[in-house]
N, C-alpha and C positions, 0 to 999 in steps of 0.2 A: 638059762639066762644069768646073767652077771649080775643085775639091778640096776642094769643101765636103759634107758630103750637106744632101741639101733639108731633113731633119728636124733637123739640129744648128742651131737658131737660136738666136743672143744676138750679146755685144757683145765685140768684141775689147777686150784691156787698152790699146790706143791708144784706142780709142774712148769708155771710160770712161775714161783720161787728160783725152784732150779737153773730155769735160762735165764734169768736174771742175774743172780750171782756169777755163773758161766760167764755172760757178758762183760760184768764188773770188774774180774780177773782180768778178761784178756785185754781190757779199756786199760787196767791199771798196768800192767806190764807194756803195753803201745806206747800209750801216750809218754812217756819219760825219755824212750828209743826216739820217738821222732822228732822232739825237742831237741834231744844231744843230734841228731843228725840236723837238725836245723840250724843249729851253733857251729858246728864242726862246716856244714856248707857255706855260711858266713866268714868262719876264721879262712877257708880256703879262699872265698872270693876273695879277702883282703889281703893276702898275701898275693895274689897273683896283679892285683891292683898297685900293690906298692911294687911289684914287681915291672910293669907295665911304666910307673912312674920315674923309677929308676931307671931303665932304658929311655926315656924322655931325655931326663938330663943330661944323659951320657952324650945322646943328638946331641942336642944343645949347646955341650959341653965340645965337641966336634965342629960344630958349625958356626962357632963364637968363638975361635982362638983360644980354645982352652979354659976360659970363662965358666964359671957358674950361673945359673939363672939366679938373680936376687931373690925370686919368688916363685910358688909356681905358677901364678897367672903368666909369666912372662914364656912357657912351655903351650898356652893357648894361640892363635888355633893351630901352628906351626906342629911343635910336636904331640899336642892333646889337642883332642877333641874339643876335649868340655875340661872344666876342673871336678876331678871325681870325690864324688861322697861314698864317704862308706858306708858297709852294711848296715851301721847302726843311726844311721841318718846324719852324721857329725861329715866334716870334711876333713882330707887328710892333712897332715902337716906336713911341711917343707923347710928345713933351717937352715940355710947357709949362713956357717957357722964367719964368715966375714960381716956380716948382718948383723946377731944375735951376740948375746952377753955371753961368757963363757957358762954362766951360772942355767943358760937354756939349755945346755947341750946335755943329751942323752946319755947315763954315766949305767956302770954296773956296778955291783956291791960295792966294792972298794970305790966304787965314786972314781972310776977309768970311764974317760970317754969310751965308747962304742965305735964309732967312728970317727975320721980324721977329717973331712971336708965340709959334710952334709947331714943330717938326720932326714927318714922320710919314716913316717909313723902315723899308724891310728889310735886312737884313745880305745878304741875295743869297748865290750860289749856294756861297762859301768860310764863311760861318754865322759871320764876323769883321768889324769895323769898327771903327771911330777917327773920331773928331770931322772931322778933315781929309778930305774926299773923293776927293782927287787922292793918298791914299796908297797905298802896294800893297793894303793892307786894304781901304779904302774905295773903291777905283774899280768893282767888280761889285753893291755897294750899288743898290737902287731906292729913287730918295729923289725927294720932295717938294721942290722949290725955288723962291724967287719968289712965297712965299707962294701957292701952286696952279698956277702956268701951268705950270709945269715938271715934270711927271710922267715919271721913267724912269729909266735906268743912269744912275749918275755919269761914269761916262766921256763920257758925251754930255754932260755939264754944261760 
């Protein structure tokens, strides 16, 4: 006999030590992976949103003698749905830069416009921006640049 009786069965307090720690590990290594993948799913929805948004205007831009829409409401219900909100519950922005003071328009380091017509952007995941993209505010921004080729974070800009 061991000093056990056969009918006392469970888990010594070593033993749920152990699967506890085990679990704590593998909690701590998870949870950090699904966070970045929940961010990473975000920054993707919103680039394919601004992307989405941009082919609105381009309609638009088509279907109005070459016009810009003043706003985006004016893309409701014609070529959008709805006006979209982004991941981060903010709504996106729209500039037509005929509209807007030179000092709105989306610049890069050297304080160069990005674009020549339009800005379409999200404020990203801190719900703050500034004209400048390479600023603390503006670098987690999902902006339009290049007039279209450039869809994504500012930091990648």
């Amino acid at each position: 006999m061991t000093g056990r009786c056969s009918s006392c069965r469970g888990f010594t307090l070593i033993e749920l030590l152990a699967v506890t720690a085990i679990l704590a590990v593998l909690v701590a290594v998870a949870v950090p992976r699904l966070f970045g993948a929940i961010d990473k799913a975000k920054i993707a929805r919103a680039i394919a949103e601004i992307s989405t948004i941009n082919k609105a205007v381009m309609s638009y831009r088509a279907a109005h003698g070459g016009n810009l829409p003043a706003d985006m409401a004016a893309l409701v219900p014609e070529h959008l749905a709805q006006l979209p909100i982004d991941p981060w519950g903010m709504p996106y922005v729209y500039n037509n830069f005929d509209m807007v003071t030179p000092g709105e328009r989306r610049k890069d380091g050297p304080l160069v416009p990005i674009n020549k017509e339009y800005d379409i952007f999200s404020c990203g995941p801190n719900q703050k921006t500034t004209p400048n993209i390479v600023s603390t505010q503006g670098r987690d921004d999902i902006i339009m640049a290049n007039d279209g080729d450039f869809i994504n974070v500012a930091a990648e800009y």
